[in-house]
Short mmCIF file of the C-alpha atoms (twelve columns), coordinates in Angstrom:
data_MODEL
# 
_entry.id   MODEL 
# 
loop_
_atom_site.group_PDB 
_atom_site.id 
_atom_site.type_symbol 
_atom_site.label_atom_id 
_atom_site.label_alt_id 
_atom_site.label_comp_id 
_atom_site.label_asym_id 
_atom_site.label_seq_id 
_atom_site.Cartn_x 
_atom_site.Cartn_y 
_atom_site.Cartn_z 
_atom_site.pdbx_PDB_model_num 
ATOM 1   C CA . UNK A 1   -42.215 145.325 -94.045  1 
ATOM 2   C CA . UNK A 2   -38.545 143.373 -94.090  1 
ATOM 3   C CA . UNK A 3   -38.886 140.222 -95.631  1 
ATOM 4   C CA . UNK A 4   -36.318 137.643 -94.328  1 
ATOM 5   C CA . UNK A 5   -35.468 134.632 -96.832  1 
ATOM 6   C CA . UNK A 6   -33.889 131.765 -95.029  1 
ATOM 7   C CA . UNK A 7   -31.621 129.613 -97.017  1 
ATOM 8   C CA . UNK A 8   -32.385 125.349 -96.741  1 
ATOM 9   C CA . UNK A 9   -29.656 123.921 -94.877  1 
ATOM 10  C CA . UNK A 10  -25.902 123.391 -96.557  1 
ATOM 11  C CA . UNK A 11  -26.855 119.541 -95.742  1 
ATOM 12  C CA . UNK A 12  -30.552 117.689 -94.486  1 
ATOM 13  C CA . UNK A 13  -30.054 113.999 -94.068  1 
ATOM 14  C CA . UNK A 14  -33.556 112.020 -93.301  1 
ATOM 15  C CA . UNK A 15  -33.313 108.621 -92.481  1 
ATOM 16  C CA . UNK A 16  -31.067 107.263 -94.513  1 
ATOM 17  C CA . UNK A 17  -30.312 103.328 -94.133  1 
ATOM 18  C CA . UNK A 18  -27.350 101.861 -96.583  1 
ATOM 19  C CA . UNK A 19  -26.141 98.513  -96.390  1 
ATOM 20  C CA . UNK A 20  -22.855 97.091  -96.827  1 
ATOM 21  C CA . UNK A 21  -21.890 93.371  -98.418  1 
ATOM 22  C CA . UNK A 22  -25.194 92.689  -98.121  1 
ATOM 23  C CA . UNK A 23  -25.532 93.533  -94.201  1 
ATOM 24  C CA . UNK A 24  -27.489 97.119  -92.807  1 
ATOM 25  C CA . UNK A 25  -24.703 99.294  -91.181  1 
ATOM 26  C CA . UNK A 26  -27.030 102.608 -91.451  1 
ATOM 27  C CA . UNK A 27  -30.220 102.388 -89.575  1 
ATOM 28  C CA . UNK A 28  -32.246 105.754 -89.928  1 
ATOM 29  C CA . UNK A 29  -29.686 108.444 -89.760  1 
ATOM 30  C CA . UNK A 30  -31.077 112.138 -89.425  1 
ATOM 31  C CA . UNK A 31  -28.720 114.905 -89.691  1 
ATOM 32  C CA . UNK A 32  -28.194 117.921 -91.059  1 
ATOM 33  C CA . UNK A 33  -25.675 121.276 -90.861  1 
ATOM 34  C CA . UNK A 34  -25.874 124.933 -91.374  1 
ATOM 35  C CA . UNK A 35  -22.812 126.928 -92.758  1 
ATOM 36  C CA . UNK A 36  -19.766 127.591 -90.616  1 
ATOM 37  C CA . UNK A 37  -19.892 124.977 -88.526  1 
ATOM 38  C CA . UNK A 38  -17.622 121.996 -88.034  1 
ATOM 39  C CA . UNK A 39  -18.575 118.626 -87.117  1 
ATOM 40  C CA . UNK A 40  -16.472 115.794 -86.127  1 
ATOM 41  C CA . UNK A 41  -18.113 112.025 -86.403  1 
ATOM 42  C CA . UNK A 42  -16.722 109.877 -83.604  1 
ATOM 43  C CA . UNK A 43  -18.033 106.393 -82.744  1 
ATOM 44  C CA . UNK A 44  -16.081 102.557 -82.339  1 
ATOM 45  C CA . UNK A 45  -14.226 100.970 -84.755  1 
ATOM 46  C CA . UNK A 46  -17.611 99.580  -87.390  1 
ATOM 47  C CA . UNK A 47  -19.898 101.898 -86.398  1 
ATOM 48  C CA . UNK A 48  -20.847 102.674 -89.873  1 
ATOM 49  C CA . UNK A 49  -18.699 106.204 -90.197  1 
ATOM 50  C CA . UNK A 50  -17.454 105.790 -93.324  1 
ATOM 51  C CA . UNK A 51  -20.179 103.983 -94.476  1 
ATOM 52  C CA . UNK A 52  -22.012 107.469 -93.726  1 
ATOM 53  C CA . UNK A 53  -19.515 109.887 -94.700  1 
ATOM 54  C CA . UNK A 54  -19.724 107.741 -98.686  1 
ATOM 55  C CA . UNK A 55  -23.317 108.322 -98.052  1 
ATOM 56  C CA . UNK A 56  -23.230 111.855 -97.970  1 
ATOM 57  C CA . UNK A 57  -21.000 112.739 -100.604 1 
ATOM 58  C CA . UNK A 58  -23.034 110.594 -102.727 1 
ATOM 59  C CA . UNK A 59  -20.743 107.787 -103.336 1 
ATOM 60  C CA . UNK A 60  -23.301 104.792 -102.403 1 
ATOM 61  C CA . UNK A 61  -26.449 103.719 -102.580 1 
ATOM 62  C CA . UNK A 62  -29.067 104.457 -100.092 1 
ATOM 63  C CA . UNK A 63  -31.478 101.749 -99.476  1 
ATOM 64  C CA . UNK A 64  -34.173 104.205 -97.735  1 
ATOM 65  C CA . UNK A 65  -33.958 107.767 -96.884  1 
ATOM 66  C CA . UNK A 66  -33.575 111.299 -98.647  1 
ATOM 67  C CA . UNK A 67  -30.566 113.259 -98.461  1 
ATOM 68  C CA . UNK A 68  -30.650 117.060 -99.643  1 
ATOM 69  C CA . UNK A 69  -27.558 119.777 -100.184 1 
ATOM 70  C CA . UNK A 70  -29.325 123.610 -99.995  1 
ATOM 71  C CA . UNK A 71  -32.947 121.841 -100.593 1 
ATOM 72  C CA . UNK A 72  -32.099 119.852 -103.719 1 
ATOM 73  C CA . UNK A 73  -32.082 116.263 -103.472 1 
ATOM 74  C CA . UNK A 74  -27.965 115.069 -103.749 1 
ATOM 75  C CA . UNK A 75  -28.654 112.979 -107.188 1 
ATOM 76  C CA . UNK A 76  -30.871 116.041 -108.854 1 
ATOM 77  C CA . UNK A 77  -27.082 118.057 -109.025 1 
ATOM 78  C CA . UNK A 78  -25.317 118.086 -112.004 1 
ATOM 79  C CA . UNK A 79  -21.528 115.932 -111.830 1 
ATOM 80  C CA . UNK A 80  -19.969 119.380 -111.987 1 
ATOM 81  C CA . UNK A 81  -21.996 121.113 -109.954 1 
ATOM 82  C CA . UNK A 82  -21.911 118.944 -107.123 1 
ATOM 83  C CA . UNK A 83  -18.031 118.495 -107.493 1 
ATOM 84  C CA . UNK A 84  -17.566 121.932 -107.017 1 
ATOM 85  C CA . UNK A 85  -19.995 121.683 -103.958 1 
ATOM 86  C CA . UNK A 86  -18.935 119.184 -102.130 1 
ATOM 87  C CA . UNK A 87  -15.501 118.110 -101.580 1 
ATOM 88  C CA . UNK A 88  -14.746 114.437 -100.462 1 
ATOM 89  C CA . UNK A 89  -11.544 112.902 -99.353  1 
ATOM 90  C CA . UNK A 90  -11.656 109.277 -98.586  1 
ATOM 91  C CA . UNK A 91  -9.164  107.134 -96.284  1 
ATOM 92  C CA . UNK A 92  -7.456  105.778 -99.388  1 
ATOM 93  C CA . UNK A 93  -8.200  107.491 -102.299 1 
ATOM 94  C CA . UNK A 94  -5.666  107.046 -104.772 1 
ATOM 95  C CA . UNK A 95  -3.383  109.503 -105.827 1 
ATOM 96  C CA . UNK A 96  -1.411  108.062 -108.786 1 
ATOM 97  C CA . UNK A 97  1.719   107.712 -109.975 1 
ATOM 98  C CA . UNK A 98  4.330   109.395 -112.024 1 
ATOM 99  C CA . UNK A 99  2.450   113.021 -110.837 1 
ATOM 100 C CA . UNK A 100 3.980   116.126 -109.212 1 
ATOM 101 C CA . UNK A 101 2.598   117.171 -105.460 1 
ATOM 102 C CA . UNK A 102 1.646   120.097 -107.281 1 
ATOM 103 C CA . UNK A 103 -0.269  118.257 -109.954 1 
ATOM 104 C CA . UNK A 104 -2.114  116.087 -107.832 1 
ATOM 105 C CA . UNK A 105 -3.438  118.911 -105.735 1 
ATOM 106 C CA . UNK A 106 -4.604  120.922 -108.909 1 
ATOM 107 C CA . UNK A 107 -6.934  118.129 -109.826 1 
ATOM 108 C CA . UNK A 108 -9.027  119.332 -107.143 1 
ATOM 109 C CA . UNK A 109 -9.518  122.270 -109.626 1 
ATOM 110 C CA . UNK A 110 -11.094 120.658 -112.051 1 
ATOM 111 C CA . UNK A 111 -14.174 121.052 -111.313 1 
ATOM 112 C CA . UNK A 112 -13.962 124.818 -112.354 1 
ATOM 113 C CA . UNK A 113 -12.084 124.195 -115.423 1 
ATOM 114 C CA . UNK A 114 -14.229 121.015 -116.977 1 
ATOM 115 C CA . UNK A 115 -12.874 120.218 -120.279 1 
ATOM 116 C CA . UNK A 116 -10.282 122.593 -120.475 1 
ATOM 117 C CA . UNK A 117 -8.369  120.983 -118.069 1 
ATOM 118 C CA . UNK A 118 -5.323  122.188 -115.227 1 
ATOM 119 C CA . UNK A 119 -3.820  123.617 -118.850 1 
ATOM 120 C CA . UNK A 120 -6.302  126.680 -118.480 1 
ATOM 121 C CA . UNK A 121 -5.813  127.524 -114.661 1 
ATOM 122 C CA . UNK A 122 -6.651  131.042 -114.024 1 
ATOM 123 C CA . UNK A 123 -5.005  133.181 -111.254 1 
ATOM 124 C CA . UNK A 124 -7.796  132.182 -108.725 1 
ATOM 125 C CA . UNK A 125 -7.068  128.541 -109.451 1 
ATOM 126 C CA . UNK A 126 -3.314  129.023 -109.135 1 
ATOM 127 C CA . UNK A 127 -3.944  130.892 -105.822 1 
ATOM 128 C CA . UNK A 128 -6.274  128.280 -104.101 1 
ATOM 129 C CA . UNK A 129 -3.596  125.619 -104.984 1 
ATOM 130 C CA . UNK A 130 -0.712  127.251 -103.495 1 
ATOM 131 C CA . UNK A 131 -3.241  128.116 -100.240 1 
ATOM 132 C CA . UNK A 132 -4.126  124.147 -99.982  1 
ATOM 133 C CA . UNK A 133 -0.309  123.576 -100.138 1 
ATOM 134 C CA . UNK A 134 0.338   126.186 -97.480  1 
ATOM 135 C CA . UNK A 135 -2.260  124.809 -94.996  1 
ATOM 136 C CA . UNK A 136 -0.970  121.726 -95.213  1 
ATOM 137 C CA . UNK A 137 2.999   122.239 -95.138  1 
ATOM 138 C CA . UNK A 138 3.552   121.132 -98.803  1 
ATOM 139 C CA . UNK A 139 4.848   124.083 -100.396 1 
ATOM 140 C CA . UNK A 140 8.731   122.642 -100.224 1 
ATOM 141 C CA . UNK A 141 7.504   119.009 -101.578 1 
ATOM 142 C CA . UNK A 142 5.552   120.806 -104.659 1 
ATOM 143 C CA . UNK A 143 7.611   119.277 -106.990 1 
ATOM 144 C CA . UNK A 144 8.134   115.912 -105.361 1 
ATOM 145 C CA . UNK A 145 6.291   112.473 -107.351 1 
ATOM 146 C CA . UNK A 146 3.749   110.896 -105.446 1 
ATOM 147 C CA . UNK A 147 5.928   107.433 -105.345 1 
ATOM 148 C CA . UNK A 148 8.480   109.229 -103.571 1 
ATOM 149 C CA . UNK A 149 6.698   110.498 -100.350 1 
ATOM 150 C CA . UNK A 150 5.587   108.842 -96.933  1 
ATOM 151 C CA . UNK A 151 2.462   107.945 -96.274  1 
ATOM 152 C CA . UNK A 152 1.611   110.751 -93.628  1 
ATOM 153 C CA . UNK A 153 2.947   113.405 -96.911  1 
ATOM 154 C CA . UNK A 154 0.690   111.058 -99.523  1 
ATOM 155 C CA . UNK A 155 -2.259  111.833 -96.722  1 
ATOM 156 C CA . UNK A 156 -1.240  115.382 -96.828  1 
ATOM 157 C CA . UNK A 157 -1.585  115.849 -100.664 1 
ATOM 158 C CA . UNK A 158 -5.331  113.944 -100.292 1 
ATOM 159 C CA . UNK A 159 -5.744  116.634 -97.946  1 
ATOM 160 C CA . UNK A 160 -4.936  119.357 -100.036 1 
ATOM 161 C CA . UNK A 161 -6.189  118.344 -102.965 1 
ATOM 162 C CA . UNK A 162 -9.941  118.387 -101.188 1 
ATOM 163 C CA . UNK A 163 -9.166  121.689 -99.496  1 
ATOM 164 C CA . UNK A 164 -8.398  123.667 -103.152 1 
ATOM 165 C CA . UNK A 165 -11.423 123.105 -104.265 1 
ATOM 166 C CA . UNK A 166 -12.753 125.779 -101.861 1 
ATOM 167 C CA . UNK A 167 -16.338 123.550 -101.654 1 
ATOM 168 C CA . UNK A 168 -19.098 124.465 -99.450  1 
ATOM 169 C CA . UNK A 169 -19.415 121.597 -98.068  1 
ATOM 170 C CA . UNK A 170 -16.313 119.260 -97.061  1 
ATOM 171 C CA . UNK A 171 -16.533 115.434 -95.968  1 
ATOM 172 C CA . UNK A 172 -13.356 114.262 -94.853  1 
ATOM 173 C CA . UNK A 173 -12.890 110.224 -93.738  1 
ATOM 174 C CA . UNK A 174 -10.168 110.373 -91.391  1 
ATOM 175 C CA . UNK A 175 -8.064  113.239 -92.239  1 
ATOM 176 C CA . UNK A 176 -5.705  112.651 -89.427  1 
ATOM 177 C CA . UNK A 177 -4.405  109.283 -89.953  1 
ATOM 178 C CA . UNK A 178 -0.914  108.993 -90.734  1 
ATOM 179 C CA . UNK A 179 -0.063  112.401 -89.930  1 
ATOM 180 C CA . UNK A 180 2.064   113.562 -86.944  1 
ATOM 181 C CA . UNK A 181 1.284   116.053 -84.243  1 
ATOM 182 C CA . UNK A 182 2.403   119.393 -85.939  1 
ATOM 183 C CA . UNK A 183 0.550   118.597 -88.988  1 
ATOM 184 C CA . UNK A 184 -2.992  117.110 -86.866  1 
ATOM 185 C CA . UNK A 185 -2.261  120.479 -85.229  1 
ATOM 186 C CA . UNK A 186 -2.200  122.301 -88.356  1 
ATOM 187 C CA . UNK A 187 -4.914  120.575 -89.827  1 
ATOM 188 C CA . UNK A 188 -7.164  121.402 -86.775  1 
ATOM 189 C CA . UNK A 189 -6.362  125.246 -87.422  1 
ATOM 190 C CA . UNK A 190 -7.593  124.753 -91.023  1 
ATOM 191 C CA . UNK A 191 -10.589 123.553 -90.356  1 
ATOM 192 C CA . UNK A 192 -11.316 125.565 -87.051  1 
ATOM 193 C CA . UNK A 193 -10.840 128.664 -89.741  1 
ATOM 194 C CA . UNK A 194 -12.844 126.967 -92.667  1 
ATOM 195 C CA . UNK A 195 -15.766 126.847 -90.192  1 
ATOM 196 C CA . UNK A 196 -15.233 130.595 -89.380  1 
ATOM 197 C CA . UNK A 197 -14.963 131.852 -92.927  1 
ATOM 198 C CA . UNK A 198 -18.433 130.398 -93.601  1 
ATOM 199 C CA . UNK A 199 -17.431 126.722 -94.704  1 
ATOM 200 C CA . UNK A 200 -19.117 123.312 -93.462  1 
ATOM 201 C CA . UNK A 201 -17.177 120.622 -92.606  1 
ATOM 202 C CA . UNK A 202 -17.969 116.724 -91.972  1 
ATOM 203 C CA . UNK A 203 -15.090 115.222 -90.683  1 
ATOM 204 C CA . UNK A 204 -14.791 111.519 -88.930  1 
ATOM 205 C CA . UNK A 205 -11.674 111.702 -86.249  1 
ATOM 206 C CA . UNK A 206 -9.996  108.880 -84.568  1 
ATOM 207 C CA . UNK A 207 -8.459  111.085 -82.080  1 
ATOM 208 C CA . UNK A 208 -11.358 111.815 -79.527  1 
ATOM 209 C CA . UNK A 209 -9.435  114.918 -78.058  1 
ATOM 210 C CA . UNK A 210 -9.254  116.280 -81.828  1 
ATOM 211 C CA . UNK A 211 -12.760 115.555 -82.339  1 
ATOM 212 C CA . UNK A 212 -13.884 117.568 -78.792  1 
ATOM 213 C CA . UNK A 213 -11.988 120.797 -80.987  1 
ATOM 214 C CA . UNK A 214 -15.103 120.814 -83.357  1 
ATOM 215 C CA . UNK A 215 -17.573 122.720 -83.007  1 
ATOM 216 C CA . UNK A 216 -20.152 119.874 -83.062  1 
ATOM 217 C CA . UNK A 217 -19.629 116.229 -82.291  1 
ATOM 218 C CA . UNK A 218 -22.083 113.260 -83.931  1 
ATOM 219 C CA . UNK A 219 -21.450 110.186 -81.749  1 
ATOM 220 C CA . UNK A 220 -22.485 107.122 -83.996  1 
ATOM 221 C CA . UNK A 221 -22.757 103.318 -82.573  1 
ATOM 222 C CA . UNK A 222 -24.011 100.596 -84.588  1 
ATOM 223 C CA . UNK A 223 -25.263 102.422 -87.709  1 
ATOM 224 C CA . UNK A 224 -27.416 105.003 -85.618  1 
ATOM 225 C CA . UNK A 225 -26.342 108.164 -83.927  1 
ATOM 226 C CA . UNK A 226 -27.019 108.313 -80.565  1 
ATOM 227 C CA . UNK A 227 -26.171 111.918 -79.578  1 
ATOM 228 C CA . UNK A 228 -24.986 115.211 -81.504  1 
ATOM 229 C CA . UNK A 229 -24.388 118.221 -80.179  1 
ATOM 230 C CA . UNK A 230 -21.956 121.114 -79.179  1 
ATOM 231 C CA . UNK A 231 -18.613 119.623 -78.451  1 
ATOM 232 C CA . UNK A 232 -18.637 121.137 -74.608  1 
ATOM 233 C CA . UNK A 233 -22.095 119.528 -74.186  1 
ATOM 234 C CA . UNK A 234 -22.041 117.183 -71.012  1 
ATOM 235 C CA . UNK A 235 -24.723 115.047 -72.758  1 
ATOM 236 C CA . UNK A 236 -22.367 114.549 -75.428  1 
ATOM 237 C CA . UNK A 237 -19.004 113.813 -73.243  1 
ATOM 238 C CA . UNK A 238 -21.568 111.183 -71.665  1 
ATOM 239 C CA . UNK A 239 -22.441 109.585 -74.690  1 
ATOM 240 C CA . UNK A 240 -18.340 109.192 -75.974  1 
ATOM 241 C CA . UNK A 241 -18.176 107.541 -73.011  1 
ATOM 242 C CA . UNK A 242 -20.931 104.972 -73.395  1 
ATOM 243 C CA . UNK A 243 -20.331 103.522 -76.835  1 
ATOM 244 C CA . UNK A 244 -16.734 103.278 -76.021  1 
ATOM 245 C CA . UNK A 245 -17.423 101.763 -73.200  1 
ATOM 246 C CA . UNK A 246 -16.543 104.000 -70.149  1 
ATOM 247 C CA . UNK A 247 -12.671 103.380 -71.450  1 
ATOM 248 C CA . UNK A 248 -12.350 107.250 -71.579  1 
ATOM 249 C CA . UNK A 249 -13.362 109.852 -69.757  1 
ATOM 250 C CA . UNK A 250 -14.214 113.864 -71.099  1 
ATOM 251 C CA . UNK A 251 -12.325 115.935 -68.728  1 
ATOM 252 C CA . UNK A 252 -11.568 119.810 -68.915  1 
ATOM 253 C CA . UNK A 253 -7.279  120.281 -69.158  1 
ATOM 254 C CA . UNK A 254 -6.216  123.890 -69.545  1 
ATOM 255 C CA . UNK A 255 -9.716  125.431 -70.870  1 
ATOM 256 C CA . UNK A 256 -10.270 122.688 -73.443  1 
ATOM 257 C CA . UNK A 257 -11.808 119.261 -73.414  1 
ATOM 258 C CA . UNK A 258 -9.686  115.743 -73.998  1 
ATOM 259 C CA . UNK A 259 -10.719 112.462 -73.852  1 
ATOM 260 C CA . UNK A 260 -8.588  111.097 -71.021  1 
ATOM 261 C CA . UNK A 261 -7.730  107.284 -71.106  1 
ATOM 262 C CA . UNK A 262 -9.360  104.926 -68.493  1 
ATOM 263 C CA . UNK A 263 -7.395  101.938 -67.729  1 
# 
């Protein structure tokens, strides 16, 4: 007889409420991901995105709710453990000055290294640096300080630094801001072959036609989400619509789905 042991998901979210300044922004979220699969988070302008994304990476407080990464609740993990994990880049996380491109992105090594430090990186830790820097066009900037680059490169590095880290599980706030087309483009090939490769990847997206290149969308409106599904799922398109208010339309363009403007 053939046994078959099936893993807990990467990530089980069950409903998890969080407030912020005092107000509710989360109201009962359910949600959760297998490996290899990414999933954009779209919704309006406050409704409670990033507020989740913090959520799930463990970075505030739930006030109801369990949330659970391969069946062990997120808080039983050790620090280390659930840095090397999960990977989080926020909209502004700080990068600090006086530090080489280089530098910066190592520190997503740490968790690997623990008290040692980026003095002790190995060959594997050298390589996954140099790959982040690759994916995300940095590897002529590597010895450029922070201070010195634009904001789209400074967005870049954040980028990189999260990707070297080579985490199971990636939660990324808006990891397309600032950055121009080539590099959304590149970005977008990352994560499409992150996905593939085995990775999963949370990822809120501004640009609706980015988002519909995922390979599930979570439509969120006022702290609940309202639809999630495959991102060529008519129930889906419909539901983009809705919260933003019929002022785009999902329409097929040459074998792929955009969000086309609606004046």
């Amino acid at each position: 007889m053939t046994v078959t042991i099936t893993q807990p998901p990467v990530l089980a979210a069950r409903n998890l409420c969080a407030e912020h300044d005092g107000k509710q922004v989360l109201h009962g979220i359910d949600l959760w991901l297998e490996s290899g699969c990414w999933l954009a988070l779209v919704g309006p302008n406050g409704a409670g995105k990033s507020t989740l994304l913090r959520c799930l990476a463990g970075l505030q407080t739930l006030t109801a709710g369990h949330l659970k990464l391969r069946g062990r609740d997120i808080f039983e993990w050790q620090p280390l453990q659930r840095a090397a994990y999960l990977s989080w880049m926020g909209q502004q996380d700080g990068l600090g000055e006086g530090l080489t491109v280089r530098d910066t992105v190592a520190l997503g090594r740490l968790p690997f290294l623990g008290w040692m430090g980026l003095g002790w990186m190995r060959a594997a830790d050298e390589h996954a640096v140099m790959q982040a820097m690759l994916d995300t066009g940095l590897e002529t900037l590597a010895n450029r300080r922070i201070e010195t680059l634009s904001g789209g490169e400074q967005q870049r590095v954040r980028l990189a630094r999260s990707l070297c880290v080579n985490a199971h599980l990636m939660l990324l706030d808006e990891p397309t801001s600032y950055l121009d087309v080539p590099h959304q483009r590149l970005l977008t090939q990352v994560l499409q072959r992150e996905a593939r490769a085995g990775r999963t990847i949370i990822s809120s997206v501004h640009d609706l036609s980015l988002a519909l290149l995922a390979d599930q969308v979570a439509v969120i409106d006022q702290g609940r989400i309202v639809a999630v599904g495959r991102s060529d799922d008519t129930l889906v398109h419909r539901a983009i619509e809705q919260v933003f208010r019929q002022a785009v339309s999902i329409q097929p363009v040459q074998e792929r789905w955009v969000a086309v403007p609606q004046l």
